[in-house]
N, C-alpha and C positions, 0 to 999 in steps of 0.2 A: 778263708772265711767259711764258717759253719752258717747253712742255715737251717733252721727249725721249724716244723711244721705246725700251727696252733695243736691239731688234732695228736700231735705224738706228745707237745709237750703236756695239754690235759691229762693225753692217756698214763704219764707218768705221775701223775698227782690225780689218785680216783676219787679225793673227797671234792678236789674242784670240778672234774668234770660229770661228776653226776648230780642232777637238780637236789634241791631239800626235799624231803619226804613230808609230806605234810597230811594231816591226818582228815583222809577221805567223809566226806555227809553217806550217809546212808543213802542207798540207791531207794528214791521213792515211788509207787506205784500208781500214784496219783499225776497225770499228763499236763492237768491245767488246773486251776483257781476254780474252777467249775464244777470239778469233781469233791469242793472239799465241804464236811456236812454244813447245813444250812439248819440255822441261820449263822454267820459269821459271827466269832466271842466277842462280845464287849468288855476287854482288859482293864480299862482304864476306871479307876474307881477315884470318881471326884474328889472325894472327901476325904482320901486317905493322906497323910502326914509323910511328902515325897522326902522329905529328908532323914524322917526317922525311916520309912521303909529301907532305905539305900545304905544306911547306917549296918541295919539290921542284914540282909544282904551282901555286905558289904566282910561281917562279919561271918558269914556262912560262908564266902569264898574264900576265903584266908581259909578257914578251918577245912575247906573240903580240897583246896588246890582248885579250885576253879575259877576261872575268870569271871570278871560281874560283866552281865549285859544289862544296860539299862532302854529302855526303849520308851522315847516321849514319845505322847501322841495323846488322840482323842478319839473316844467313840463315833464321834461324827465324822471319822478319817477312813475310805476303803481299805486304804493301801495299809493302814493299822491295823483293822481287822484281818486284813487278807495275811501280815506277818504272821497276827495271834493263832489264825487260824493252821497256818504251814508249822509251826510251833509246836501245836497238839497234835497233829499226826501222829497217827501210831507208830509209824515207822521213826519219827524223827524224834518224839517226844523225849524216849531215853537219850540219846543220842545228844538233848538239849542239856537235859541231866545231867548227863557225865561230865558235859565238859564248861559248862556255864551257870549262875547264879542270876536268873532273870527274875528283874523287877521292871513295874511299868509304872510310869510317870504319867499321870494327865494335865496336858500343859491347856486348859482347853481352848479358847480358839489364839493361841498364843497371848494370854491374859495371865497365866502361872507359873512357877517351877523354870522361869527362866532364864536364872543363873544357875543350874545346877549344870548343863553346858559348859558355860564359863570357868565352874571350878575345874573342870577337867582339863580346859584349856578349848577348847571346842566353841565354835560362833554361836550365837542367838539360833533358833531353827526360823528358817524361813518355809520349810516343809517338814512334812511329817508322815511314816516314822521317821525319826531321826534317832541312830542306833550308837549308841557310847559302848565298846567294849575297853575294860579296865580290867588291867592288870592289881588285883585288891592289892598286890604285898607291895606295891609301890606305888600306886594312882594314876600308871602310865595310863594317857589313852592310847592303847593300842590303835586302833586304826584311825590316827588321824587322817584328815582329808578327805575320806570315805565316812561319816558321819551320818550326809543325807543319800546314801546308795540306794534306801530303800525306800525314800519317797516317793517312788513311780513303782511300787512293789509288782503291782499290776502289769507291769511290761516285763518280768518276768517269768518264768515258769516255778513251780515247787520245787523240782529239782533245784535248780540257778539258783532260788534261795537259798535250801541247804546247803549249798555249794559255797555260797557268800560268808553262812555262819559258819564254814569249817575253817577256812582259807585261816580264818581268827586264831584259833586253836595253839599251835606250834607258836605263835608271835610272842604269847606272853610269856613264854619260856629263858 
């Protein structure tokens, strides 16, 4: 009887034993939510038409190969502004660019826009931000289950955020 050791039989198959590669956040220079300028953005424009924006969006990703991020929420939300805010960093901002098609939703105090969740396959938000990334060329929601991660935005760092929007990246592939 032969036996095999897990570690020889990976080391004979190198695509299984080395992790996926997945495409790093830019290392940011900013330590906490405190350093980032003040006053925090107000993203969410009451008034705008969430379906036609996401449409439109929607179509910029397809055309650019980028994923659509949609992000509900409300001005009246820290942890909204504090995403908006790690968003525009200068370190992160391209970074956003490159690989995403960000529109914001204003759901306001959970009164609007709240099926557009739903279409993607996604619950009602019980918090906010609640962050939909979608594969445009087919309407996967990419990260399901992970929807409301960034609802306590605030318990994380800038960094942990970008880290959160990269993990994304490589899925919709």
């Amino acid at each position: 009887m032969r036996v095999f050791s897990l570690g020889l039989a990976l080391a004979a198959i190198p695509a299984l034993a080395a992790p996926l590669q997945a495409t790093p956040a830019p290392r940011l220079a900013e330590a906490s939510f405190a350093d980032l300028a003040q006053p925090l953005p107000l993203p969410y424009d009451e008034h705008a038409d969430a379906e036609a924006a996401i449409r439109a969006a929607t179509a910029r990703a397809k055309a650019h190969h980028h994923l659509l991020l949609i992000d509900l929420g409300g001005n009246w939300c820290p942890d909204c502004r504090i995403l908006a805010g790690t968003i525009a960093l200068p370190d992160l901002a391209p970074f956003v660019r490159q690989h995403y098609e960000v529109v914001t939703v204003d759901v306001g105090r959970y009164t609007k826009n709240m099926g557009i969740p739903a279409a993607y396959g996604a619950e009602r938000p019980r918090g906010v931000p609640e962050v939909l990334i979608i594969d445009p060329r087919t309407g996967r929601l990419v990260n399901a289950g992970h929807v409301a991660a960034l609802a306590d935005a605030r318990s994380l760092s800038p960094q942990a955020l970008a880290d959160w929007l990269a993990q994304w990246i490589d899925q919709g592939d």
